[in-house]
PyMOL CGO cylinders between C-alpha atoms (Angstrom):
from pymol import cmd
from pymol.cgo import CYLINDER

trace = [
    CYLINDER, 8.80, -0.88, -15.84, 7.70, 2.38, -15.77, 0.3, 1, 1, 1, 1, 1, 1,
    CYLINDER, 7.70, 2.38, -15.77, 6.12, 3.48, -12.36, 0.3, 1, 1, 1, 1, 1, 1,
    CYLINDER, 6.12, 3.48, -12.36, 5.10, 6.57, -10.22, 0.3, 1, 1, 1, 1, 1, 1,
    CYLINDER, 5.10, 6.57, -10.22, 5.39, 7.22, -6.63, 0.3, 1, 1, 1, 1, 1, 1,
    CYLINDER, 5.39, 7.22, -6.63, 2.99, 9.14, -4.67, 0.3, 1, 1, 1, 1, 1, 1,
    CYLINDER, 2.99, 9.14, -4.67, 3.71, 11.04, -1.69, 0.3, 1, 1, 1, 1, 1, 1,
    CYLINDER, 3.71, 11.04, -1.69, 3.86, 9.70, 2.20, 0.3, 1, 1, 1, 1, 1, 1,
    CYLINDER, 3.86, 9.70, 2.20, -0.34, 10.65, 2.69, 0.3, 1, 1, 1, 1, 1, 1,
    CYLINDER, -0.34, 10.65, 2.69, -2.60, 10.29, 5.80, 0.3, 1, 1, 1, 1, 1, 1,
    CYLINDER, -2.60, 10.29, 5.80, -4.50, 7.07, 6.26, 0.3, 1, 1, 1, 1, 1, 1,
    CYLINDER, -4.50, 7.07, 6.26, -7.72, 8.41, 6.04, 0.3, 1, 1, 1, 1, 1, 1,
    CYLINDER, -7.72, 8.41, 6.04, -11.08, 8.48, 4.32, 0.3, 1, 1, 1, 1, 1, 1,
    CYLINDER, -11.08, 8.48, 4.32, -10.53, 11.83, 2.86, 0.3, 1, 1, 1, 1, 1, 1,
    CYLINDER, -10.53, 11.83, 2.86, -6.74, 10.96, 1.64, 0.3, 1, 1, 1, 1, 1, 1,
    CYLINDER, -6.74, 10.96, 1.64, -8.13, 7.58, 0.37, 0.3, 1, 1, 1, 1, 1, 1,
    CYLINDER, -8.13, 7.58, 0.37, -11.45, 9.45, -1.73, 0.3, 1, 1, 1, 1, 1, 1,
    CYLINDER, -11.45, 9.45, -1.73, -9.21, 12.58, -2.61, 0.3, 1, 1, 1, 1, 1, 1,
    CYLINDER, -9.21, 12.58, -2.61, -5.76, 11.12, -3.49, 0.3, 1, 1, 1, 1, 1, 1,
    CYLINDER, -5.76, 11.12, -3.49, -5.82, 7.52, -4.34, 0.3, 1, 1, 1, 1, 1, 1,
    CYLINDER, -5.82, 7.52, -4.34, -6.30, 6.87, -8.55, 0.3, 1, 1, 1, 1, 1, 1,
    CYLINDER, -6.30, 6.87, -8.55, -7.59, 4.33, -10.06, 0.3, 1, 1, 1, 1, 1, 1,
    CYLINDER, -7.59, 4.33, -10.06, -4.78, 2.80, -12.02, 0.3, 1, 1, 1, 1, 1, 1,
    CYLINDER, -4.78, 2.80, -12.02, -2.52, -0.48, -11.48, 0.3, 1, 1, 1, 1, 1, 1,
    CYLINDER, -2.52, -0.48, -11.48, -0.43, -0.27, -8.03, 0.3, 1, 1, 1, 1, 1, 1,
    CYLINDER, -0.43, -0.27, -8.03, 1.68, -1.32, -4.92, 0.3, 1, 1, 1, 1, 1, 1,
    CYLINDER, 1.68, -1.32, -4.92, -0.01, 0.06, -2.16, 0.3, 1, 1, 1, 1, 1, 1,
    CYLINDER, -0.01, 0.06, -2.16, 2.09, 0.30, 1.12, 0.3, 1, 1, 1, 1, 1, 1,
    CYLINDER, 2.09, 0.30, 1.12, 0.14, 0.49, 4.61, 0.3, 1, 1, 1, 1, 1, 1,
    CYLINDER, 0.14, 0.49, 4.61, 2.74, 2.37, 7.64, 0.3, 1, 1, 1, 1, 1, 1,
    CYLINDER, 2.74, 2.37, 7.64, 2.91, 3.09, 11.19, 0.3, 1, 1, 1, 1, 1, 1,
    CYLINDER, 2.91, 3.09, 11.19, 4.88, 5.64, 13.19, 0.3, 1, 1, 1, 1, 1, 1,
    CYLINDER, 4.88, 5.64, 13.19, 8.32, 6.07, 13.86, 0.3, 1, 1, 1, 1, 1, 1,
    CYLINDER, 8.32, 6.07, 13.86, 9.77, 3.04, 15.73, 0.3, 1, 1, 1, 1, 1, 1,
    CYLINDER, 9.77, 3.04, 15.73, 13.45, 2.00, 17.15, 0.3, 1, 1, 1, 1, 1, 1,
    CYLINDER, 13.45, 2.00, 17.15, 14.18, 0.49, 13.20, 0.3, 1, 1, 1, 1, 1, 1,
    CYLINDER, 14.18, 0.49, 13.20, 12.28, 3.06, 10.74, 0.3, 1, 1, 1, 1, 1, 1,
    CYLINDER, 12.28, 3.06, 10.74, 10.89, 6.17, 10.54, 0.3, 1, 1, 1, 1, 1, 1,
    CYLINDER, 10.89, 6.17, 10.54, 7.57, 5.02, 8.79, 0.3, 1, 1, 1, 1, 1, 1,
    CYLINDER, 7.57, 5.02, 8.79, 7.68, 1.53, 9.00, 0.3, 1, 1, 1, 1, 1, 1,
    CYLINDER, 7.68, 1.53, 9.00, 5.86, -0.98, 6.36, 0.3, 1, 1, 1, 1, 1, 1,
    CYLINDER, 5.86, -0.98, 6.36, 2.88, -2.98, 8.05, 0.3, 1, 1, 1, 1, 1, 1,
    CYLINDER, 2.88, -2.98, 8.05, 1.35, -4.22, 4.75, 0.3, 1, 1, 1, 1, 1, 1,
    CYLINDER, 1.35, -4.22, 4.75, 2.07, -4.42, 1.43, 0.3, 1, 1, 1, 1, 1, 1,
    CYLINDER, 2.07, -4.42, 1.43, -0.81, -5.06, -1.08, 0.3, 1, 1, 1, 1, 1, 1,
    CYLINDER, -0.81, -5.06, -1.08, -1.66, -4.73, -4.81, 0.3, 1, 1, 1, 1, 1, 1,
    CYLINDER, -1.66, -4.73, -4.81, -4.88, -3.71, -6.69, 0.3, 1, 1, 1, 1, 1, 1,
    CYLINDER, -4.88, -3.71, -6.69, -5.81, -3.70, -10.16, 0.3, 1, 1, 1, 1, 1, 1,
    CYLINDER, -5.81, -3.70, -10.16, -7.02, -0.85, -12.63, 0.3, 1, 1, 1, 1, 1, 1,
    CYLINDER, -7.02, -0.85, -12.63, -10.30, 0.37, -10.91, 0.3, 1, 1, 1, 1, 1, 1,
    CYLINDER, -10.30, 0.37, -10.91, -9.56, -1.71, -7.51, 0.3, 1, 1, 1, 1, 1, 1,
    CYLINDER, -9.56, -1.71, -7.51, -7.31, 0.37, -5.01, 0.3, 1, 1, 1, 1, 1, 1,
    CYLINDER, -7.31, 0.37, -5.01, -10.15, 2.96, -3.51, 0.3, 1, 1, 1, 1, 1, 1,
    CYLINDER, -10.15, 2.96, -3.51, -12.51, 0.46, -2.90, 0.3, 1, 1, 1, 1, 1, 1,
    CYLINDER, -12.51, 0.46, -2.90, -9.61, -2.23, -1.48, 0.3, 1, 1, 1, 1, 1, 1,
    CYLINDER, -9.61, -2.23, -1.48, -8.56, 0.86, 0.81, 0.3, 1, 1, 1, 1, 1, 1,
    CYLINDER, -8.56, 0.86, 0.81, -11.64, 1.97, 2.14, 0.3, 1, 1, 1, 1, 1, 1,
    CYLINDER, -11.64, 1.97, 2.14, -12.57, -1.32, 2.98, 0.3, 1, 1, 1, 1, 1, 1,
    CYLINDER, -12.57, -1.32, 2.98, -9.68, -1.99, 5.38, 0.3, 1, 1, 1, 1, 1, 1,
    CYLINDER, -9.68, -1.99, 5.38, -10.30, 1.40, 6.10, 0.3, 1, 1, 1, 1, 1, 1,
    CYLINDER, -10.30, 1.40, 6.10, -13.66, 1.22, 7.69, 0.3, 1, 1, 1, 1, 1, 1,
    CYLINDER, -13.66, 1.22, 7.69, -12.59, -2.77, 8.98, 0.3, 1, 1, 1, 1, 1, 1,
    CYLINDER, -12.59, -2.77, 8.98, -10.46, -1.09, 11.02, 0.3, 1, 1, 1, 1, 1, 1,
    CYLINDER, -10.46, -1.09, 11.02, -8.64, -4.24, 11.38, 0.3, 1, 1, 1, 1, 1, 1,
    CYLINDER, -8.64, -4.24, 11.38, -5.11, -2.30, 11.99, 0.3, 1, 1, 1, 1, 1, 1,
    CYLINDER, -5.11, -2.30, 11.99, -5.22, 0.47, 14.51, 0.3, 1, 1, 1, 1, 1, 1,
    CYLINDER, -5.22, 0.47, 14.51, -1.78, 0.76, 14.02, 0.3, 1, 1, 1, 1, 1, 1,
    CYLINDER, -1.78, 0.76, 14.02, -1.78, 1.90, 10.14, 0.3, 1, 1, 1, 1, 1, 1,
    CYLINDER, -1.78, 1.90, 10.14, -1.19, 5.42, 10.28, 0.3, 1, 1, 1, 1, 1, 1,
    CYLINDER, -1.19, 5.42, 10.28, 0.42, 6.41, 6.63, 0.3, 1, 1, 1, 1, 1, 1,
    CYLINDER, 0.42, 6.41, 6.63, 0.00, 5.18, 3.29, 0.3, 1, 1, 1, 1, 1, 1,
    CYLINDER, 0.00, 5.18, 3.29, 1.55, 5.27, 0.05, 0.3, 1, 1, 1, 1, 1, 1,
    CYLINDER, 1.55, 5.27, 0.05, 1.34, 3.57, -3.42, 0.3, 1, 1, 1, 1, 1, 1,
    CYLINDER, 1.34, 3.57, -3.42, 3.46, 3.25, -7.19, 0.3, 1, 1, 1, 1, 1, 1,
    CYLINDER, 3.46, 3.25, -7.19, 1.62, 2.95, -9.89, 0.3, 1, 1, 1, 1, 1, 1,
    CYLINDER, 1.62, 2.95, -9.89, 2.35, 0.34, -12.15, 0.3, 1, 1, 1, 1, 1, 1,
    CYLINDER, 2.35, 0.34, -12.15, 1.54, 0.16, -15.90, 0.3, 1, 1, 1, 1, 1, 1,
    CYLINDER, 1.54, 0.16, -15.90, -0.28, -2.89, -15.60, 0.3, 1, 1, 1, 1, 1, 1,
    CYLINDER, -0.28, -2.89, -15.60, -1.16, -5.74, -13.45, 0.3, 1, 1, 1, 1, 1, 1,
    CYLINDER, -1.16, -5.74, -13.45, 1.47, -7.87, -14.39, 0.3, 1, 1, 1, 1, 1, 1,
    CYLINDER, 1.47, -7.87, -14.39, 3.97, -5.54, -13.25, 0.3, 1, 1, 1, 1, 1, 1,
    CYLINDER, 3.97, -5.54, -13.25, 2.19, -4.79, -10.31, 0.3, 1, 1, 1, 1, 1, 1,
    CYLINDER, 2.19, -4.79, -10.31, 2.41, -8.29, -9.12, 0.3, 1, 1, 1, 1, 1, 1,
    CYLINDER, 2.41, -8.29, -9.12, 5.59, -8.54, -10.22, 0.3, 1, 1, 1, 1, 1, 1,
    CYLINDER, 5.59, -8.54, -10.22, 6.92, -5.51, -7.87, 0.3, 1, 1, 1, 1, 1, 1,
    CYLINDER, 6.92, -5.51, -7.87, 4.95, -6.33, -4.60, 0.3, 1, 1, 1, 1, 1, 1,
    CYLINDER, 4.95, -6.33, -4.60, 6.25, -9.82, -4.48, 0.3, 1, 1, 1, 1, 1, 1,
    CYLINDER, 6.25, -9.82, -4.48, 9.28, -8.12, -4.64, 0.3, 1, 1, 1, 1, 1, 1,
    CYLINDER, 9.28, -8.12, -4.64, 8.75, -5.83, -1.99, 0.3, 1, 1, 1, 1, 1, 1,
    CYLINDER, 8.75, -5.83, -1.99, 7.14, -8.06, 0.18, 0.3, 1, 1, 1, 1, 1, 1,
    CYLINDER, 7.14, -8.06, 0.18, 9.97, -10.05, -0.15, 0.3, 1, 1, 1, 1, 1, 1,
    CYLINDER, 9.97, -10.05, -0.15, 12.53, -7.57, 0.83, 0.3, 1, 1, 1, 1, 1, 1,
    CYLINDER, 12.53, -7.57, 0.83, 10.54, -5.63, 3.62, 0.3, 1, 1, 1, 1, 1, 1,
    CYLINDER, 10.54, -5.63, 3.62, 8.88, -8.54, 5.12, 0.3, 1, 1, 1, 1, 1, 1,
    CYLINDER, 8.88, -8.54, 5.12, 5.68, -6.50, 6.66, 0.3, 1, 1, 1, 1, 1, 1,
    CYLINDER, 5.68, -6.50, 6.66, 4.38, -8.01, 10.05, 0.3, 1, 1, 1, 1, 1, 1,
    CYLINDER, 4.38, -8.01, 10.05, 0.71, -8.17, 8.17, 0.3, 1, 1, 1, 1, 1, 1,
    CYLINDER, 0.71, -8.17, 8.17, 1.46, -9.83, 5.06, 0.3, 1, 1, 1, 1, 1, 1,
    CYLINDER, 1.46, -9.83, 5.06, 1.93, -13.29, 4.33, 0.3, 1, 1, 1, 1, 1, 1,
    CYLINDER, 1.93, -13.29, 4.33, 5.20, -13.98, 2.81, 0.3, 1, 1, 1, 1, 1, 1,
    CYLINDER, 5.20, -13.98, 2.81, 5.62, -15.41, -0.66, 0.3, 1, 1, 1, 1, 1, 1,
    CYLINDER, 5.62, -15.41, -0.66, 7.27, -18.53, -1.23, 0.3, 1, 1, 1, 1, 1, 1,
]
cmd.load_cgo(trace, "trace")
């Protein structure tokens, strides 16, 4: 699997437009510095080719999490893999927001 990791960015509209591509990835949603991590995992989600600026911005402007303060992603050579990894990570992080796999 052959993947890239982006950099800890803002959560923010201009990050999100600016920063965010438009391939296959594991996007990770953080907060701030708490008791347990230094930029803790709230949400870990996935988005296909084409998918992850529109996905963001929508939770984005939702506004559903006031807590989500950071985000970062890995981009993954194709959905499969993509899957693949966050079910992995969601598995081994267990965010607060996501639902857990069985």
């Amino acid at each position: 699997m052959k993947v890239k990791r982006s950099s800890l960015l803002i959560y923010s509209k201009a990050s999100i437009l600016n920063y965010i591509p438009n391939t296959n990835a594991v996007y990770y949603l953080r907060g701030i510095a708490d008791e347990n991590s230094l930029y803790p995992i709230y949400y870990i989600g996935r988005a296909k080719r084409g998918q992850l600026k529109r996905i963001l911005l929508n939770e984005f402007y939702k506004n559903n999490w006031k807590d989500i303060v950071y985000i970062n992603f890995i981009e993954c050579g194709n959905d499969r893999e993509a899957k693949a990894l966050q079910k992995y990570e969601v598995l081994r992080h267990k965010p607060k927001y996501n639902f857990y796999f069985a």
